[in-house]
C-alpha positions as CSV (number, residue, x, y, z in Angstrom):
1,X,19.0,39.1,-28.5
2,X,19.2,38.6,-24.5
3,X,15.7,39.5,-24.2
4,X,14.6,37.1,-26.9
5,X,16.8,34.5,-24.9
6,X,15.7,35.6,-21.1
7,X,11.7,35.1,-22.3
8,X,12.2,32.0,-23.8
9,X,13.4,30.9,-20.4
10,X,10.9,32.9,-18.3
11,X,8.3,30.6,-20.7
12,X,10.2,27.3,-20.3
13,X,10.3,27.5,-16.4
14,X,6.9,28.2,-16.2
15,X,6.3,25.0,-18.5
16,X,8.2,23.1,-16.6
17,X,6.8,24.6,-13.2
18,X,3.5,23.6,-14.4
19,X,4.0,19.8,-14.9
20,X,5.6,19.6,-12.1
21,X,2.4,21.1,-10.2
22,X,0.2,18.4,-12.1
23,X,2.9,15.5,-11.7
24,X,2.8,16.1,-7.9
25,X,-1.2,16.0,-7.9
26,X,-0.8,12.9,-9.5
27,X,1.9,11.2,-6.9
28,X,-0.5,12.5,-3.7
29,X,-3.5,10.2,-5.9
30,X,-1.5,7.3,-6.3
31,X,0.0,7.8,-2.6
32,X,-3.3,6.8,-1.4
33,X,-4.2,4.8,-4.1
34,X,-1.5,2.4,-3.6
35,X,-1.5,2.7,0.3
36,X,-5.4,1.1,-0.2
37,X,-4.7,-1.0,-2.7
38,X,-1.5,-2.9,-0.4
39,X,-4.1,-2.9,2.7
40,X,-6.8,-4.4,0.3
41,X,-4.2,-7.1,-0.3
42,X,-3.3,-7.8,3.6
43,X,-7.3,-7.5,4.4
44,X,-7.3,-10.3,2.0
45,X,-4.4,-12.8,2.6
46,X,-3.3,-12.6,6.6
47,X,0.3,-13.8,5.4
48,X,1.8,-10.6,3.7
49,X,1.3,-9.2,7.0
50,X,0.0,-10.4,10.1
51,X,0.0,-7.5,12.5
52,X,-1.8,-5.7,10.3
53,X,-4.3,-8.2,9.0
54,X,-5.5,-8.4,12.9
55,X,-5.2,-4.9,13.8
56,X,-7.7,-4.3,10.7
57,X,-10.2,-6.9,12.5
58,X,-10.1,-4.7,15.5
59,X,-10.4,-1.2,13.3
60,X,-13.5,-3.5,11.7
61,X,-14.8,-4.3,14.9
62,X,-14.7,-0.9,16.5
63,X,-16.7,0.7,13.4
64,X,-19.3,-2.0,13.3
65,X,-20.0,-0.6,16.8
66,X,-19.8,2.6,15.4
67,X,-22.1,2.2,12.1
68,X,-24.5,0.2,13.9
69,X,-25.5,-3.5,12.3
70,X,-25.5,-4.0,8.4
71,X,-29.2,-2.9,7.6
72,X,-27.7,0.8,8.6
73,X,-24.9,0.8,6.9
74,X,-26.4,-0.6,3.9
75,X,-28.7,2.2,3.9
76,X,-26.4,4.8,4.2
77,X,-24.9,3.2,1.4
78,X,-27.4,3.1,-0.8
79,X,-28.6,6.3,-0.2
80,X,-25.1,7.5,-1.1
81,X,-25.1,6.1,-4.1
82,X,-28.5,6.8,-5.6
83,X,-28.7,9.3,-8.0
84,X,-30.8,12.1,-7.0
85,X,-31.5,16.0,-8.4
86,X,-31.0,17.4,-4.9
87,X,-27.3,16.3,-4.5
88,X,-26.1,15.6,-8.0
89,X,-25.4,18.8,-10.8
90,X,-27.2,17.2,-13.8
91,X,-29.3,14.2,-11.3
92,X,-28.7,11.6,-13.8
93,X,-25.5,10.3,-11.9
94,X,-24.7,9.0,-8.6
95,X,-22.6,10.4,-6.1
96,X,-19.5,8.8,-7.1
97,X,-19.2,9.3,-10.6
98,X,-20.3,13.0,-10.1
99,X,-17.3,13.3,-8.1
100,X,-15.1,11.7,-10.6
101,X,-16.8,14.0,-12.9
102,X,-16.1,16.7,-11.0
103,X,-12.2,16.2,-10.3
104,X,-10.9,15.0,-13.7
């Protein structure tokens, strides 16, 4: 009977081993989700915190410097997004949702 009993364990650690490997996945995500989401909200109202609402208009203008004016950037853009054979798997999606497609 202890070997029925030690297996059933071996298989419940593993189980529980596993979620633990996909619940951690799932913190890193919302890590960074969250992180963007709070500095979409400061971008957005200067008052939940100042320091960083101007340091972001100083990150903002040092890569407008660096992306060139808007015409470039939109292209880049644009080109990202567009759905093409060469870059997507089945070329009936754009860039983004392949990748969402590609890391569910």
């Amino acid at each position: 009977m202890d070997i029925m009993n030690e297996s059933k364990y071996v298989g419940r650690q593993q189980a529980y081993q596993s979620r633990a490997g996909a619940a951690q996945r799932w913190a890193r995500k919302m890590l960074w989700f969250t992180a963007a989401l709070g500095l979409f909200a400061v971008w957005q109202h200067r008052e939940l915190a100042p320091p960083v609402h101007d340091g972001m208009f100083v990150v903002a203008a040092v890569s407008k410097d660096i992306w060139g004016g808007a015409h470039e950037t939109r292209n880049f853009v644009q080109n990202f997004l567009s759905s093409s054979s060469d870059s997507t798997v089945q070329g009936k999606y754009n860039g983004i949702t392949q990748w969402f497609l590609d890391n569910r």
